[in-house]
C-alpha positions in Angstrom: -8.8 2.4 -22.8 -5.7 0.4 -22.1 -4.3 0.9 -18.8 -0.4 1.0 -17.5 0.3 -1.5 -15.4 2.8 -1.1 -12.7 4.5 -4.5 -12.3 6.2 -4.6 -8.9 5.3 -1.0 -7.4 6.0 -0.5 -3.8 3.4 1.4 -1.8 6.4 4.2 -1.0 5.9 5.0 -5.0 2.9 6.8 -4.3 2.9 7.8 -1.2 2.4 11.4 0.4 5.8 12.5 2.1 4.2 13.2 5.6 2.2 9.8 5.3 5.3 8.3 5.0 7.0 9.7 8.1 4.3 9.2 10.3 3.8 5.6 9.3 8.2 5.0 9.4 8.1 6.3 13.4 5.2 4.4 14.7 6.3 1.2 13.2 9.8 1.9 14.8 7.9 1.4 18.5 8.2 -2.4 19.5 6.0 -5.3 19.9 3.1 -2.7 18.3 2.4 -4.4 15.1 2.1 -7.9 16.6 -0.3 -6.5 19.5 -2.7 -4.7 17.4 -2.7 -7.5 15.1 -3.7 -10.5 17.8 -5.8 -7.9 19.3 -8.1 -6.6 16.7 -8.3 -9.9 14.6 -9.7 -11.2 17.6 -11.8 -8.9 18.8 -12.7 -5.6 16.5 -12.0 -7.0 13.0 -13.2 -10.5 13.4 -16.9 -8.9 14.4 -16.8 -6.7 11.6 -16.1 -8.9 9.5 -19.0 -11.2 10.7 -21.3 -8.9 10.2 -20.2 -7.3 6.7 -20.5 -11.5 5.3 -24.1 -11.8 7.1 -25.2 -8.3 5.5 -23.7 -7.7 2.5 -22.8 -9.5 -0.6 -19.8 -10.8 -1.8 -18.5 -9.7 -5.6 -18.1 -12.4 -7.7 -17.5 -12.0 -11.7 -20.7 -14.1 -12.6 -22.9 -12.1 -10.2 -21.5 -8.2 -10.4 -19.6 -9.0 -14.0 -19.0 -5.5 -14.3 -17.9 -4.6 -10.4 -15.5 -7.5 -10.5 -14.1 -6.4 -13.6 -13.4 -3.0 -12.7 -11.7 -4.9 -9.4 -10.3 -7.1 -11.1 -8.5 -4.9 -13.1 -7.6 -2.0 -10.2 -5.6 -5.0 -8.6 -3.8 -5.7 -11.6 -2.9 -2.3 -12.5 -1.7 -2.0 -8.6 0.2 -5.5 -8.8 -1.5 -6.8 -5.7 -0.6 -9.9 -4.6 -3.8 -11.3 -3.9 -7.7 -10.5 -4.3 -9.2 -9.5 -1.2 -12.9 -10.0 -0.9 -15.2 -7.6 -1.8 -18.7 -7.1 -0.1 -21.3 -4.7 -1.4 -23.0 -2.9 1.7 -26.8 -1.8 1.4 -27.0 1.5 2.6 -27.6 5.6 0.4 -24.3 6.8 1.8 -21.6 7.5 -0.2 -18.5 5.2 1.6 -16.3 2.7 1.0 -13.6 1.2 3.1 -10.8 -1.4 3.5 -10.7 -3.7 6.9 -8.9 -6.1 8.6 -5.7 -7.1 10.4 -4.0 -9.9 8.3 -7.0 -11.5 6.4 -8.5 -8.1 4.6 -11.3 -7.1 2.7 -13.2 -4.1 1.1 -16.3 -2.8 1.4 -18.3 -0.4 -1.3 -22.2 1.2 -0.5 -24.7 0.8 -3.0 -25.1 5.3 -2.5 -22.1 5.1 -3.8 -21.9 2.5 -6.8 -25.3 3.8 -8.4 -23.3 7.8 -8.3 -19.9 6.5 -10.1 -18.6 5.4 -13.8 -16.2 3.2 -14.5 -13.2 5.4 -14.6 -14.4 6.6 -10.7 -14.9 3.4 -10.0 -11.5 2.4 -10.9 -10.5 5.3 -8.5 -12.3 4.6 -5.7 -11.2 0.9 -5.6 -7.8 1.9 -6.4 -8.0 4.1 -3.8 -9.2 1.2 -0.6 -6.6 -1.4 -2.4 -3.9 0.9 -1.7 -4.7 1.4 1.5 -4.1 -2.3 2.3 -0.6 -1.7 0.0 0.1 0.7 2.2 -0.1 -1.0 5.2 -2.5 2.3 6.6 -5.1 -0.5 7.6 -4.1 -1.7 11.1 -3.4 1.9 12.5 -6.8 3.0 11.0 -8.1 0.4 13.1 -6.3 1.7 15.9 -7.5 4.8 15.7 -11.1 4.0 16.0 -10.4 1.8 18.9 -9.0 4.9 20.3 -11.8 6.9 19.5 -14.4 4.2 21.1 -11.9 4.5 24.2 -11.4 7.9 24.5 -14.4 8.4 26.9 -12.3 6.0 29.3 -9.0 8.5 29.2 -10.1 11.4 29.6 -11.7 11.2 33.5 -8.1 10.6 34.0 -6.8 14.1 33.7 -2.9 13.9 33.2 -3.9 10.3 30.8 -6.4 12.2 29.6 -4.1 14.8 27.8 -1.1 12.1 26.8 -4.4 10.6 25.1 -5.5 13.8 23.1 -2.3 14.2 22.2 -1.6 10.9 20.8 -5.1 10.7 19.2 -4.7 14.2 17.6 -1.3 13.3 16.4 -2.8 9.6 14.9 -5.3 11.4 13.3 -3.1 13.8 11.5 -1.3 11.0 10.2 -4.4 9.1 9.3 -5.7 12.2 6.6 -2.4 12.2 4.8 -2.9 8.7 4.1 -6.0 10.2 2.2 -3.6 12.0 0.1 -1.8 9.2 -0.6 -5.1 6.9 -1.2 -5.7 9.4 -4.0 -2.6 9.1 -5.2 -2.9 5.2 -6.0 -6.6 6.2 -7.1 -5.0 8.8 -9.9 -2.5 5.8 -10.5 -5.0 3.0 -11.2 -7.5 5.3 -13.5 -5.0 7.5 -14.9 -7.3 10.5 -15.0 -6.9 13.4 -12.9 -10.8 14.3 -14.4 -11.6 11.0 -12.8 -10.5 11.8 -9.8 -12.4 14.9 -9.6 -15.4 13.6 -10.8 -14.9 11.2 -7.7 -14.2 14.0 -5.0 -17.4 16.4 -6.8 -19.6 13.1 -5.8 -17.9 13.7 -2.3 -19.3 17.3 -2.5 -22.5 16.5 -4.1 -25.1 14.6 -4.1 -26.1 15.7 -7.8 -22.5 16.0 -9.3 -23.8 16.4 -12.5 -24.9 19.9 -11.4 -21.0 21.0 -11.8 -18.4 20.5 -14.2 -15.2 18.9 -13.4 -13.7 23.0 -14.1 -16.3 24.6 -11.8 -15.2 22.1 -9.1 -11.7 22.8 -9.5 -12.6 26.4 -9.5 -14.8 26.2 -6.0 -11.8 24.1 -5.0 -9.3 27.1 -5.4 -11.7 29.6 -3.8 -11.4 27.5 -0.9 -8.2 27.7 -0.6 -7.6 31.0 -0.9 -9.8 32.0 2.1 -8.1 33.7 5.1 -10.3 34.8 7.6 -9.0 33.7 10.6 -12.5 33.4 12.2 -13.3 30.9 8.7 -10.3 28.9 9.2 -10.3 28.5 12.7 -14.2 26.8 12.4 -12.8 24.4 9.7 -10.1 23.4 11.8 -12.8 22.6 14.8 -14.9 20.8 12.3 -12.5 18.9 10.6 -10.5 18.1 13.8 -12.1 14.6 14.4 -12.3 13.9 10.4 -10.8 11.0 8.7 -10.4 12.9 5.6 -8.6 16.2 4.4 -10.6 19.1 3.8 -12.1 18.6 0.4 -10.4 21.5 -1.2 -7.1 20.0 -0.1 -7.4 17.0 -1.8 -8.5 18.6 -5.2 -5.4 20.6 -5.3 -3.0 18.0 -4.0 -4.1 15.3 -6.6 -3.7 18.1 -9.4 -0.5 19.1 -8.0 0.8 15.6 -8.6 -0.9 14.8 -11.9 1.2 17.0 -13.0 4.9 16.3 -11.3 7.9 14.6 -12.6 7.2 11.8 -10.0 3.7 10.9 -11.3 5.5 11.1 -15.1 8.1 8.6 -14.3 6.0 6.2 -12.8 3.5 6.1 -15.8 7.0 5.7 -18.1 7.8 2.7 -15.9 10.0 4.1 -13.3 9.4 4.0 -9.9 10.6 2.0 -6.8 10.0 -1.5 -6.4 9.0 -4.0 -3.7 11.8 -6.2 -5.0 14.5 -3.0 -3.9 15.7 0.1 -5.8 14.2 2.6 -8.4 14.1 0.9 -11.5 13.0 1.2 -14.9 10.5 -1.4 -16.7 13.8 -2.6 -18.8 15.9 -2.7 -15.7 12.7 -4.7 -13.7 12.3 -7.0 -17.0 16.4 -7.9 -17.2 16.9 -8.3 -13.6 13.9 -11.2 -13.5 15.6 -12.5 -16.7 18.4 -13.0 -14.7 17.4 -14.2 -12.0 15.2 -17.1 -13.7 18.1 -17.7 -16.0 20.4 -18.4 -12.3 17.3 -20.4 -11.4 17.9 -22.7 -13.9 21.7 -24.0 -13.1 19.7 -23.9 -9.0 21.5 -27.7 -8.7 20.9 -30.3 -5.9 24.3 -30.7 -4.8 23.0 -34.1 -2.8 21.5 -35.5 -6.0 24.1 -38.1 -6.7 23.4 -38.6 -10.8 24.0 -35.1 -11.6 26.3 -34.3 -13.8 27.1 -31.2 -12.3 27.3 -33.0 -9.0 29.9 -35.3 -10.3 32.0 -32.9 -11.8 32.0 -31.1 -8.5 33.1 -33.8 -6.9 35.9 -35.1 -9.3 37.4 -31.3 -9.0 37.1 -31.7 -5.1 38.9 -35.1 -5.0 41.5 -34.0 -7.0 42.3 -30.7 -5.3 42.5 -32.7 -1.9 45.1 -35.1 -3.7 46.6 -32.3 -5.1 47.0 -30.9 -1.6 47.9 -33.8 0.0 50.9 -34.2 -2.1 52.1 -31.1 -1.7 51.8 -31.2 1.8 53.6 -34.3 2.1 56.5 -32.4 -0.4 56.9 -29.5 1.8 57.4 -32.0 5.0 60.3 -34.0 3.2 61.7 -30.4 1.7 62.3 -29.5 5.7 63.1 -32.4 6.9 66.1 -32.7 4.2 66.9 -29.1 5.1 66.9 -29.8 9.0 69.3 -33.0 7.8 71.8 -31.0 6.0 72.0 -28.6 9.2 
C-alpha cells in the first residue's frame, strides 16, 4: 500500500481543538519552557533515559529490518525532521511512549509488538512521533513530576488545593493530547480499521476474539450509558488516567475519519510549518520560488561578480548624477539671488 505523504504538516493540522487551547495558554506563562527543559534533562529525563539505553535495545534496520521500516516510514509520512531513537523495552505490557526534553526518544514493549500488524504498527508509532510534533512531551513530563510530588502539597492544605487544581486541570489537558495522538496515528496508517484494531488490543488481550464492527458496536453502547451512579464511577476511575475513556477515543477517531478536515489533508491541504493553509501545488510553487530567488542570493562583497560590478557602476553614476544636479540647483539660486 502506498502511503500519502504530508510534506511540511504542522502539528496544529491534526490536532484536537481543546488540545490545542490548553497547550496555547500554558506556553503563554514565562520562563516555563526553559525551566522544565534545564530541569528535567538534568534530572528526570537524563535517568530515564540511562536506564532505557542499559535495558532495552536500540532499533536499527539491520537488527529489527522490519520495526525500522515501519519507523522509518511513520516519520516520513509525518515529515519529521529527524529520527529519534528507538529502544524496544522487555516487558508483557501493552505500552509505548515518547520521552525527553530536547534530545527525544521512543519506547515500544515487546507485549505490545508481538499483539500488532504492520498497519497498527504504523499507528502506534505515528501516534508517539506526533507526540514529540506536538510538542505534548515536556508537559507530560511535568505532569508526572507533579504526580511524584503531589504527596509534598497536599500536607499544605491551602497549596494543597491550588495543586489539585492545577494537576486536575494538566491532566485534562494531557488526555486530549490522546485524541490528537490518534489523530496523527489515523494520519500515518490511513485506516480508521487500523486504528481500531489498535484501541481493541487496548481492550483486549485476545483481540482476535472481536471484530473491528463488534468493537465499534461495544464502543457505542458505552456511550450511550447514563446512569448517573455508572458515570460518576468512570469519572473516579479515570480521574488520574493518562488516557480518554476507551469508548471516547473509538468514536472520536471515527468522527474524524470521516470529516472534511481529515479529507483535505489526505488531498494535500492542510497547514504548514512554513505558514498558512496550503495546497500540495501551492507548497511545491512556493519552494520553486524560493530556490529559484536562492539562485541570484549574490555576495555583494565579492569583488569579481558581475552582478557586483554592475551594482556598483549604477551606484557611481547615480552619485555623479546627483552631484551635478546638486551643484546645478546651487548656481540656479545663486543667479536668482544675483538678479534680486
Amino acid at each position: 500500500m502506498t502511503r500519502v505523504q504530508f510534506k511540511d504538516i504542522s502539528h496544529r493540522a491534526w490536532a484536537h481543538p481543546q488540545d490545542m487551547a490548553s497547550l496555547d495558554a500554558v506556553q503563554q506563562i514565562p520562563g516555563l519552557d526553559t525551566a522544565l527543559r534545564w530541569f528535567l534533562s538534568e534530572f528526570s529525563v537524563k535517568a530515564l533515559r540511562k536506564h532505557v539505553e542499559t535495558t532495552g535495545t536500540r532499533v536499527t534496520p539491520k537488527a529489527h529490518p522490519t520495526l525500522h521500516a515501519a519507523y522509518r516510514e511513520a516519520l516520513d509520512i509525518l515529515d519529521a525532521p529527524e529520527e529519534w531513537p528507538l529502544y524496544i523495552i522487555d516487558s508483557p505490557k501493552f505500552n509505548a511512549a515518547a520521552c525527553g526534553a530536547e534530545d527525544f526518544f521512543i519506547m515500544i514493549t515487546t507485549g505490545a509488538i508481538e499483539r500488532l500488524d504492520e498497519e497498527e504498527l504504523l499507528v502506534i508509532l505515528g501516534h508517539e512521533i506526533s507526540h514529540i510534533l506536538s510538542q505534548h512531551v515536556l508537559y507530560k513530563n511535568l505532569i508526572r513530576f507533579m504526580a511524584f510530588a503531589s504527596w509534598m502539597a497536599i500536607r499544605v492544605p491551602l497549596a494543597g488545593l491550588a495543586w489539585i487544581a492545577l494537576n486536575a486541570a494538566l491532566r485534562e489537558w494531557d488526555r486530549k493530547t490522546e485524541l490528537s495522538a490518534d489523530r496523527a496515528g489515523l494520519l500515518t496508517a490511513q485506516s480508521p480499521d487500523a486504528v481500531q484494531r489498535t484501541l481493541m488490543s487496548v481492550f483486549a488481550k485476545d483481540e482476535n476474539a472481536m471484530s473491528v464492527e463488534d468493537f465499534r458496536i461495544k464502543m457505542a453502547e458505552q456511550e450511550k450509558i447514563k446512569d448517573w451512579k455508572e458515570l460518576m464511577t468512570r469519572a473516579f476511575a479515570f480521574m488520574n488516567s493518562t488516557h480518554p475513556q476507551l469508548h471516547e477515543r473509538s468514536r472520536e477517531i471515527d468522527d474524524w475519519s470521516q470529516s472534511e478536515q481529515y479529507a483535505e489533508i489526505l488531498s494535500g491541504t492542510y497547514i504548514r510549518r512554513s505558514g498558512g493553509i496550503l495546497t500540495d501545488l501551492e507548497f511545491e510553487a512556493r519552494q520553486t520560488a524560493e530556490e529559484e530567488m536562492a539562485e541570484f542570493d549574490v555576495d555583494w562583497n565579492e569583488p569579481d561578480n558581475a552582478l557586483v560590478t554592475s551594482r556598483r557602476a549604477i551606484q557611481s553614476a547615480h552619485e555623479d548624477l546627483s552631484k551635478k544636479a546638486s551643484r546645478t540647483f546651487i548656481n540656479v539660486r545663486r543667479w536668482l539671488n544675483d538678479d534680486d
